[in-house]
N, C-alpha and C positions, 0 to 999 in steps of 0.2 A: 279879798275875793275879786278877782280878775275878770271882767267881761269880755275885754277885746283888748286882744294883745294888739298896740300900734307903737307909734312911736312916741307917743304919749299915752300911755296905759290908763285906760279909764276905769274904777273900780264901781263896786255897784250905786254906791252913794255919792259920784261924784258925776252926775247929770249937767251940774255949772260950770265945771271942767271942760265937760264936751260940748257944753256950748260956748265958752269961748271961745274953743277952737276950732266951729265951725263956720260956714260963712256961706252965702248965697242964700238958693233954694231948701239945702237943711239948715240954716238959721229961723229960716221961717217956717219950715214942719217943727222943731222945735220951742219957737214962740206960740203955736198953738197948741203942743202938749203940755207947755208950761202953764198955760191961761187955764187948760182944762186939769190942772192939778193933778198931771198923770205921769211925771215923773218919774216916780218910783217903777210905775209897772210900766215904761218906754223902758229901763233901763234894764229891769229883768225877760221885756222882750228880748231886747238885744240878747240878753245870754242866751236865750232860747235859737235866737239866729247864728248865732257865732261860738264856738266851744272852745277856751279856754288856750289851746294849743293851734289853733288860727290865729294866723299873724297876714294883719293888713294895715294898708298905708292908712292916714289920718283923710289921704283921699279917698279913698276908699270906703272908706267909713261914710266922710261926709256924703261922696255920692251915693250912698245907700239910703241913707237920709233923705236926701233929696230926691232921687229918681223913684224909690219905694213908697213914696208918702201913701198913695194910695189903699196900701197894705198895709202900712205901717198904723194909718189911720182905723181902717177895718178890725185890725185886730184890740183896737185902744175902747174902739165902741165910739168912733169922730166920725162923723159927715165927711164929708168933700170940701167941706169948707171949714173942715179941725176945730165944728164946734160938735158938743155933748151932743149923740143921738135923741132925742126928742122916745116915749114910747110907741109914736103913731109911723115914726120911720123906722124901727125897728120892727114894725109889724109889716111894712112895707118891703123889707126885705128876705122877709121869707119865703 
C-alpha cells in the first residue's frame, strides 16, 4: 500500500524509511512523532494528504515535513513543541 509516490516510495509501514531520508527541519518534526509513538497514525495522515497517484519529489515531501509541522502536529494531537497534548491544553483550544 502506497502512500507517496516519490522517488523512494514509502509504504504505510515504513515510517523508518522516510526518516532516513529525511533531513533538516523534517527530521526533527519526525523525531518528535517518533518520541510521541505516533508513527503509525503520521503515516496514515500522510495518506490522507497525498492520494496514491501524486507523485512528488523526496523534497517535496521532506519540505512538507518540515514547513507543515504545525499542522502536521495539530492534527497528531502535539503542542508546538511535538509533545502529547496535556487535557488542560486541549481544553484551551477550544
Amino acid at each position: 500500500m502506497l502512500v507517496v509516490k516519490t522517488i523512494n516510495e514509502y509504504d504505510k509501514n515504513d515510517f523508518y524509511n522516510l526518516y532516513d531520508n529525511s533531513w533538516s527541519g523534517a527530521r526533527d518534526t519526525l523525531d518528535d512523532i517518533k518520541n510521541a509513538d505516533l508513527e503509525e497514525e503520521f503515516m496514515d495522515l500522510l495518506d490522507t494528504y497525498f492520494s496514491c497517484e501524486e507523485e512528488l519529489t523526496d523534497t517535496e515531501l521532506n519540505d512538507f515535513i518540515w514547513f507543515e509541522r504545525d499542522t502536521i502536529y495539530e492534527e497528531l494531537g502535539l503542542d508546538e513543541n511535538g509533545k502529547i497534548k496535556t487535557d488542560d491544553e486541549e481544553d484551551d483550544d477550544e
